[in-house]
Backbone as numpy.savetxt, mean C-alpha at the origin, in Angstrom:
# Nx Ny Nz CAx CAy CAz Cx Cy Cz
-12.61 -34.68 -22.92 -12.21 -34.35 -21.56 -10.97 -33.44 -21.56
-9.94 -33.67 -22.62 -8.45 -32.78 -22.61 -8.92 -31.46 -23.09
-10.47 -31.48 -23.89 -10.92 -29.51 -24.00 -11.12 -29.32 -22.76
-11.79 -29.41 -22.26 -12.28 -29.09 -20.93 -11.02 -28.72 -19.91
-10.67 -29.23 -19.43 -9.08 -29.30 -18.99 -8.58 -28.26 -19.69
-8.40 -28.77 -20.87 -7.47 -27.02 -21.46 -7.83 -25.65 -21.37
-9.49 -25.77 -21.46 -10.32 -24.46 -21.10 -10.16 -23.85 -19.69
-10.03 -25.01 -19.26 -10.38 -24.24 -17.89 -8.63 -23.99 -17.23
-7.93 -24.89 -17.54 -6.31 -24.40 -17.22 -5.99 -23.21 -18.47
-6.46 -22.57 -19.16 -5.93 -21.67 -19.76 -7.18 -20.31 -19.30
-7.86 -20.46 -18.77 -8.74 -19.39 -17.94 -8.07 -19.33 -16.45
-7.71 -20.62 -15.51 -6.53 -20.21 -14.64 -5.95 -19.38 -15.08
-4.47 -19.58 -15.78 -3.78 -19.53 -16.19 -3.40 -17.78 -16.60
-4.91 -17.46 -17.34 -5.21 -15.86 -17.96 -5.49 -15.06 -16.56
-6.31 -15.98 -15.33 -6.55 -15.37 -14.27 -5.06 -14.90 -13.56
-4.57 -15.72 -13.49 -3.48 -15.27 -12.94 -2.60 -14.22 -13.21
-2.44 -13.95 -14.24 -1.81 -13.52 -15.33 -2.07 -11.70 -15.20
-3.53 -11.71 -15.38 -4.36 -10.58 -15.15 -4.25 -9.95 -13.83
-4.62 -11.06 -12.59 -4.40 -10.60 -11.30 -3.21 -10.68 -10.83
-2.85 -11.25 -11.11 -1.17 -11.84 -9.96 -0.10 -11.08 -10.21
0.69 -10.91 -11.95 0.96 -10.62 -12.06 1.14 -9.56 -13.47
0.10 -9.47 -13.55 -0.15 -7.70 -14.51 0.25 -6.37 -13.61
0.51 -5.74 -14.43 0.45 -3.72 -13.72 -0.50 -3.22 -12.77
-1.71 -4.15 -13.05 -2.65 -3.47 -12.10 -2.61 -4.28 -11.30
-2.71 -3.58 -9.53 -3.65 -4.23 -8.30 -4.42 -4.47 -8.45
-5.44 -5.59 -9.07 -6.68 -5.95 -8.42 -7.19 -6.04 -6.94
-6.19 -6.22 -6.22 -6.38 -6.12 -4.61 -7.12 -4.79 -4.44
-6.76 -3.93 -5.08 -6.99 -2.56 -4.74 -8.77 -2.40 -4.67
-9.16 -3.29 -5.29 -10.86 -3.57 -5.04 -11.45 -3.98 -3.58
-10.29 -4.61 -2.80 -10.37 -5.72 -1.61 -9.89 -4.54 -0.83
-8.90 -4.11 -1.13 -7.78 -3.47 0.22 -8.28 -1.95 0.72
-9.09 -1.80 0.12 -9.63 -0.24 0.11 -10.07 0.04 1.77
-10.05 0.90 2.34 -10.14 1.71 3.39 -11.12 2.67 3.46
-12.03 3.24 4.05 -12.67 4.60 3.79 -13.13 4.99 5.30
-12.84 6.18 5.63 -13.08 7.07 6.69 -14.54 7.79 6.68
-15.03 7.27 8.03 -16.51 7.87 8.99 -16.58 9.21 9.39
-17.29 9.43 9.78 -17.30 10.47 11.01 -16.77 10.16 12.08
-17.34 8.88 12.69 -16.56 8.14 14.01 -15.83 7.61 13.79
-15.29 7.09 13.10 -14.14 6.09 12.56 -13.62 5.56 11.14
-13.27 4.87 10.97 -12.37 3.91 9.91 -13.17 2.47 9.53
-13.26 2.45 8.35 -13.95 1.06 7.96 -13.02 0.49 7.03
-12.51 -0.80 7.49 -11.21 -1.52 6.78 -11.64 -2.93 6.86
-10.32 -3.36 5.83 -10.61 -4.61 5.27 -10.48 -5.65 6.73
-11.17 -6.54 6.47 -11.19 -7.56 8.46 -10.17 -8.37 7.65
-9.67 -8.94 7.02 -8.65 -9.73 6.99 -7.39 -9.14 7.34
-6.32 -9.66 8.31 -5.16 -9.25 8.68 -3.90 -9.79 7.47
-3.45 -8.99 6.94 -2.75 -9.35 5.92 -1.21 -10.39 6.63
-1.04 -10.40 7.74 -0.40 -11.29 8.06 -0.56 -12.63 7.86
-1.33 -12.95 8.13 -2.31 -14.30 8.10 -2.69 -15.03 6.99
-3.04 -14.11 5.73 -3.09 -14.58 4.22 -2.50 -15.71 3.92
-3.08 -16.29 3.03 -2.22 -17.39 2.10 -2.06 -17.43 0.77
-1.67 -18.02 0.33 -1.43 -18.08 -1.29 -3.16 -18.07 -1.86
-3.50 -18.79 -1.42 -4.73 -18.93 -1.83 -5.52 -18.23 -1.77
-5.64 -17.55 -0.22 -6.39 -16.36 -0.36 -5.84 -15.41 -1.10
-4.89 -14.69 -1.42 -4.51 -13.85 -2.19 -5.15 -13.89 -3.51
-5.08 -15.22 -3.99 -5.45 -15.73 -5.33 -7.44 -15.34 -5.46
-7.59 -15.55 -4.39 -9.46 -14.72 -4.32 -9.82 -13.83 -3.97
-8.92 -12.65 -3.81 -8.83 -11.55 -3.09 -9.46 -10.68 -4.43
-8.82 -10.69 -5.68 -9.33 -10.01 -6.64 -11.03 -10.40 -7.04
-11.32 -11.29 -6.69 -13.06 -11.82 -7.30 -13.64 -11.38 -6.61
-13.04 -11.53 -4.46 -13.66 -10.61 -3.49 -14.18 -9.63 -4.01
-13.30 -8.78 -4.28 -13.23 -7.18 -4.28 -14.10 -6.73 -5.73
-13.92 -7.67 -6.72 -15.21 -7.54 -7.54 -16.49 -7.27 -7.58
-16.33 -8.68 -6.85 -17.92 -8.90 -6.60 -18.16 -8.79 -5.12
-17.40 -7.51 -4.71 -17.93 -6.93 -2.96 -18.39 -7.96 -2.21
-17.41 -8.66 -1.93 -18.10 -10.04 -1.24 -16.98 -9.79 0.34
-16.29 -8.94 0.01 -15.17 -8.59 1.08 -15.83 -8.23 2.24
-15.01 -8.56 3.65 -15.62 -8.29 5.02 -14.40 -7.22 5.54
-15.58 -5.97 6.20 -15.21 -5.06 7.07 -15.61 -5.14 8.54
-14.62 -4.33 9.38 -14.60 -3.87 10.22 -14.70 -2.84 10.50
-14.42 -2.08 11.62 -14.61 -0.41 12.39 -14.27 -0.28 13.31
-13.26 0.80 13.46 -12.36 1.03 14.88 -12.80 2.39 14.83
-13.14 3.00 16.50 -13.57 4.55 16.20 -12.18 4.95 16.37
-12.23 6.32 16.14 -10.97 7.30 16.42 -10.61 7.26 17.79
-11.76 7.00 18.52 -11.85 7.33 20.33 -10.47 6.08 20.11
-11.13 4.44 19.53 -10.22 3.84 20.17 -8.58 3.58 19.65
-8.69 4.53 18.67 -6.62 4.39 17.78 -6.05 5.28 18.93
-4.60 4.46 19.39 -3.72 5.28 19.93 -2.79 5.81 19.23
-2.49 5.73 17.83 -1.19 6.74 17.27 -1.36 5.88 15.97
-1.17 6.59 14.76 -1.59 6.51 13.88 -0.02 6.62 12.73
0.97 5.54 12.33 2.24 5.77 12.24 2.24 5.73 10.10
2.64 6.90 9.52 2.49 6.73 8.16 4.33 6.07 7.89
4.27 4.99 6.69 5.73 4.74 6.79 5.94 4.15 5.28
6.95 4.26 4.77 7.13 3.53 3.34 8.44 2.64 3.82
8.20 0.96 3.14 9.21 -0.12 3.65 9.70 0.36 2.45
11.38 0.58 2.44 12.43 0.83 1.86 12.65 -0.11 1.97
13.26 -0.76 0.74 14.15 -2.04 0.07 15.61 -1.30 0.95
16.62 -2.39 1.36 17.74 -2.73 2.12 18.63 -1.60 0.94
18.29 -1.74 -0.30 19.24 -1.03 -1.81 18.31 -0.01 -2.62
18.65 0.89 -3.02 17.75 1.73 -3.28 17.55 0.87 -4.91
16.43 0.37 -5.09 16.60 -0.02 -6.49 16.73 1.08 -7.67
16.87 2.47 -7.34 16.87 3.36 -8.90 18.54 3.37 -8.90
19.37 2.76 -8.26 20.74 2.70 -8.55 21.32 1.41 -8.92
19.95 0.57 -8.90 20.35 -0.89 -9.42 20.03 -1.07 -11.58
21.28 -1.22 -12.29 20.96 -1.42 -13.57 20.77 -2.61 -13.99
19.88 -2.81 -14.97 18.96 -4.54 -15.25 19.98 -4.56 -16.35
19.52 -5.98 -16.89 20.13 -6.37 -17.89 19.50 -5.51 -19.58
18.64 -5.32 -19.63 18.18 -4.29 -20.33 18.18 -2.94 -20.81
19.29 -2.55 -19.54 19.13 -1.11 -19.56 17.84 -0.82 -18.25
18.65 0.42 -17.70 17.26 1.33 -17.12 17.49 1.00 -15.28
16.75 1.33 -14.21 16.94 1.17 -13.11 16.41 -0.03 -12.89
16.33 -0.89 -12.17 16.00 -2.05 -11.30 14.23 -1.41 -11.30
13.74 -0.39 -10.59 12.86 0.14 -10.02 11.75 0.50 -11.25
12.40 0.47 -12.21 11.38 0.93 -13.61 11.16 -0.24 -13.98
11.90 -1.61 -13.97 11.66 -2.79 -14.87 11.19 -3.50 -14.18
10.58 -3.51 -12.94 9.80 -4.35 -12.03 8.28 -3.80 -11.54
7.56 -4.37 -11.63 6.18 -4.31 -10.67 6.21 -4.05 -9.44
7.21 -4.73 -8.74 6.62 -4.64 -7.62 7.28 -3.05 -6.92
6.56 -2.75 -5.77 6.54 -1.49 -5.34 6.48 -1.94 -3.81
7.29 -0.87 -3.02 7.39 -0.99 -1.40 6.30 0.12 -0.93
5.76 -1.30 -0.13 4.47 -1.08 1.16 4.58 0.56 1.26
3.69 1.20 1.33 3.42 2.47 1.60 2.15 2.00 3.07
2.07 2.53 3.92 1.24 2.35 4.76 0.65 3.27 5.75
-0.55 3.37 6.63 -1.03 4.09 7.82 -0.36 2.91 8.73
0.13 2.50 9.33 -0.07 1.94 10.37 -0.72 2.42 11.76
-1.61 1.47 11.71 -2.99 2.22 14.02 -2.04 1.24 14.90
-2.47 1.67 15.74 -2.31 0.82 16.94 -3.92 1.45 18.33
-4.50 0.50 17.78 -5.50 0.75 19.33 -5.00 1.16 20.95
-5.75 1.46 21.54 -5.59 1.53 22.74 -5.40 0.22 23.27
-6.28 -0.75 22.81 -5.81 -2.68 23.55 -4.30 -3.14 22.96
-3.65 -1.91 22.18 -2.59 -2.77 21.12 -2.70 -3.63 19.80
-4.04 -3.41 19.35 -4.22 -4.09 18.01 -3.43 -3.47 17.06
-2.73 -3.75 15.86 -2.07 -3.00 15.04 -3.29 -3.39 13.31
-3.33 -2.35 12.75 -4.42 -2.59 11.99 -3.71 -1.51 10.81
-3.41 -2.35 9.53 -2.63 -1.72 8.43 -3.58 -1.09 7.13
-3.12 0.37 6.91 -4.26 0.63 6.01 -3.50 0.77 5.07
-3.46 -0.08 3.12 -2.72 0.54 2.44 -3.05 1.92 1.73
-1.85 2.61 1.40 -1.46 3.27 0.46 -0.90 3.29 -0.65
-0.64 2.44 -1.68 0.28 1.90 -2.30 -0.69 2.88 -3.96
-1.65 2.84 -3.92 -2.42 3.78 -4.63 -1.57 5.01 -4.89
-1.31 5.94 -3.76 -0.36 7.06 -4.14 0.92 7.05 -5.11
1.11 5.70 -5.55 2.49 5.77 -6.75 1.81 5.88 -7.61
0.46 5.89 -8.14 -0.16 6.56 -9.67 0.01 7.79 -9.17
0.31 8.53 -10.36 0.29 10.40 -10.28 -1.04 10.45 -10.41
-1.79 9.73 -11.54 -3.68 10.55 -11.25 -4.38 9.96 -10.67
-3.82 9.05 -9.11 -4.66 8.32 -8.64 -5.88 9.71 -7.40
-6.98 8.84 -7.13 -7.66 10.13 -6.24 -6.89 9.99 -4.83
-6.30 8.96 -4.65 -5.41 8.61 -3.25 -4.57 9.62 -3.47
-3.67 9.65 -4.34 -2.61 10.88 -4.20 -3.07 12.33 -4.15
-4.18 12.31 -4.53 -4.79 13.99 -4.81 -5.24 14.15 -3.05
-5.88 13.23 -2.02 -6.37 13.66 -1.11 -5.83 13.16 0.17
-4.48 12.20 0.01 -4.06 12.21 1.06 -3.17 13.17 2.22
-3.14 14.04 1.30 -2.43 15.51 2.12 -3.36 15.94 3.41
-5.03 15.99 2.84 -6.33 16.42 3.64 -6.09 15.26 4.11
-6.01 14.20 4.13 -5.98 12.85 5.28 -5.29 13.00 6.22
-3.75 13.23 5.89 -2.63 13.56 7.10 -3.40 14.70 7.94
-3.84 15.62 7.31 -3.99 17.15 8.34 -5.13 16.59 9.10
-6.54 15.43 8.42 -7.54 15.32 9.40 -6.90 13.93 10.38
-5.89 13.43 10.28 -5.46 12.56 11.30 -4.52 13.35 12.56
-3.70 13.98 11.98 -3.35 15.06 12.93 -4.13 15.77 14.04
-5.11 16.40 13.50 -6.53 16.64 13.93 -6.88 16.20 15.48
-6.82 14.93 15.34 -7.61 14.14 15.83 -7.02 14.08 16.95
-7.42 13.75 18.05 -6.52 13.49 19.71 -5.99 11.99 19.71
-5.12 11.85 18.41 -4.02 10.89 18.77 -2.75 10.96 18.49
-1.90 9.98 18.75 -0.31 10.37 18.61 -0.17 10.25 17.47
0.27 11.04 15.94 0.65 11.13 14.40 2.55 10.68 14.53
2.48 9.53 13.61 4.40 9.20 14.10 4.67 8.87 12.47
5.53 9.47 11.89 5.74 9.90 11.11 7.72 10.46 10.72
8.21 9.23 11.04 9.59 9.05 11.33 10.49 8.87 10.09
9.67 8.84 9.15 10.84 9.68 7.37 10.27 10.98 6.57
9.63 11.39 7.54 9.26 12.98 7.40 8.13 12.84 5.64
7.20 11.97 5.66 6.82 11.61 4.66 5.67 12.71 4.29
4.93 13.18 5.38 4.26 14.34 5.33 4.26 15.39 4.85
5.50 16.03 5.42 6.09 16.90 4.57 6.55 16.96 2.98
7.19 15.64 2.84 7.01 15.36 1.26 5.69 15.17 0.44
4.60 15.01 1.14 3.46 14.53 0.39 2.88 16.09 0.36
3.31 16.77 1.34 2.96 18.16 0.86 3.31 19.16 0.11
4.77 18.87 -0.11 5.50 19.47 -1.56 5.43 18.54 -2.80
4.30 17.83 -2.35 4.13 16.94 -3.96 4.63 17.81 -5.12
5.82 17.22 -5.76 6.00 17.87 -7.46 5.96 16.70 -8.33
4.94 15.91 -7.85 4.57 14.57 -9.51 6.01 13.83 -9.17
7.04 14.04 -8.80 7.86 13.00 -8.71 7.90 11.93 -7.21
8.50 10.71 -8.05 8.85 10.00 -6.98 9.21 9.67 -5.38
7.81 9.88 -4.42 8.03 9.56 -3.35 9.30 8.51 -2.65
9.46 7.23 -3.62 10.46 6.67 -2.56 11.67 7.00 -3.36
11.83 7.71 -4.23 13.32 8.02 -4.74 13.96 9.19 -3.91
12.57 9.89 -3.46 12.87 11.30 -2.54 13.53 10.32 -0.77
12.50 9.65 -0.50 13.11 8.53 0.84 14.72 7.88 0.81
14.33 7.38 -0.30 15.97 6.44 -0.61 16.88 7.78 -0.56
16.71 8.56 -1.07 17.66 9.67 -1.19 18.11 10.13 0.45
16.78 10.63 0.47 17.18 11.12 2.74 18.01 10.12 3.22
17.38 8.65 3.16 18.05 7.57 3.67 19.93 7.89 4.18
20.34 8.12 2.14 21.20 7.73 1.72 22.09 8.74 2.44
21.54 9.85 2.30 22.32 11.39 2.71 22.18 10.99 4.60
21.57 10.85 4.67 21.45 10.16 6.88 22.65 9.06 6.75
22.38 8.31 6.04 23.55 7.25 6.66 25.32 7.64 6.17
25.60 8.44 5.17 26.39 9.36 4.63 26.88 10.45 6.24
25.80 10.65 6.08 26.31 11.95 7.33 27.01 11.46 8.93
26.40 9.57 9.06 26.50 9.13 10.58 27.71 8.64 10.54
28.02 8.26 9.36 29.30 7.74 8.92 30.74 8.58 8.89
């Protein structure tokens, strides 16, 4: 009975390990987004709402396409807001105990997002978090995304000028370029 038990708590254990906290998103199987003609087809779970647990099945979802969508047309988004959550401290000025920035010796990475808002007021989050690989296909085509959301007859809000940076893409660091504006704005109010 203690093999059994050990087998299967050390296959937890590897699961976790793999999904939870390895380099790769496995979410990124679940969280995916893809654009219609008429609209947007996104993940139906509201990431507010999640739990530990679901998180923890989010990667097998997205495996084995067991994930549930939705569809909002374009008719019904009222403004369509792109935004990256900046940490309170820019972590590339924070040094670890190791040597090196805060921002290189950690996994985790700040929310990159579309944020919608419907015409009823639904708010419906599409990630981006894909665009911090340099050879991801997210980074190669979200430039054509911004220009076909623009496009479109709704309000584009876009309030750390992120657009413009995604259009002078030079392979470097989107939120080091943010933290930087940040830093130089609150420098200047001061």
């Amino acid at each position: 009975m203690s093999i059994i038990f050990n087998i299967v708590f050390g296959i937890i254990i590897s699961y976790i390990f793999i999904t939870q906290i390895g380099p790769y998103d496995f979410k990124r199987y679940y969280d995916y987004w893809t654009l219609d003609k008429k609209g947007i087809i996104y993940p139906a779970d509201n990431e507010e709402v999640r739990s530990l647990g679901h998180d923890f099945l989010i990667p097998l979802q997205g495996i084995f396409n067991l994930r549930k969508t939705k569809f909002v047309s374009y008719k019904q988004i009222k403004s369509i807001e792109i935004s990256v959550n900046l940490y309170e401290y820019d972590p590339n000025k924070t040094v670890t105990v190791r040597g090196g920035s805060a921002i290189i010796a950690s996994t985790m990475i700040e929310n990159f997002d579309f944020l919608l808002t419907t015409a009823d007021g639904q708010k419906i989050s599409l990630k981006l978090n894909q665009f911090y690989w340099k050879s991801s296909q997210e980074r190669k085509i979200l430039n054509t995304i911004i220009s076909f959301f623009k496009r479109k007859n709704l309000i584009f809000v876009d309030k750390q000028g992120i657009a413009k940076l995604i259009r002078e893409d030079d392979g470097s660091s989107l939120t080091h370029k943010l933290y930087k504006l940040r830093d130089q704005e609150h420098m200047q109010s001061n």
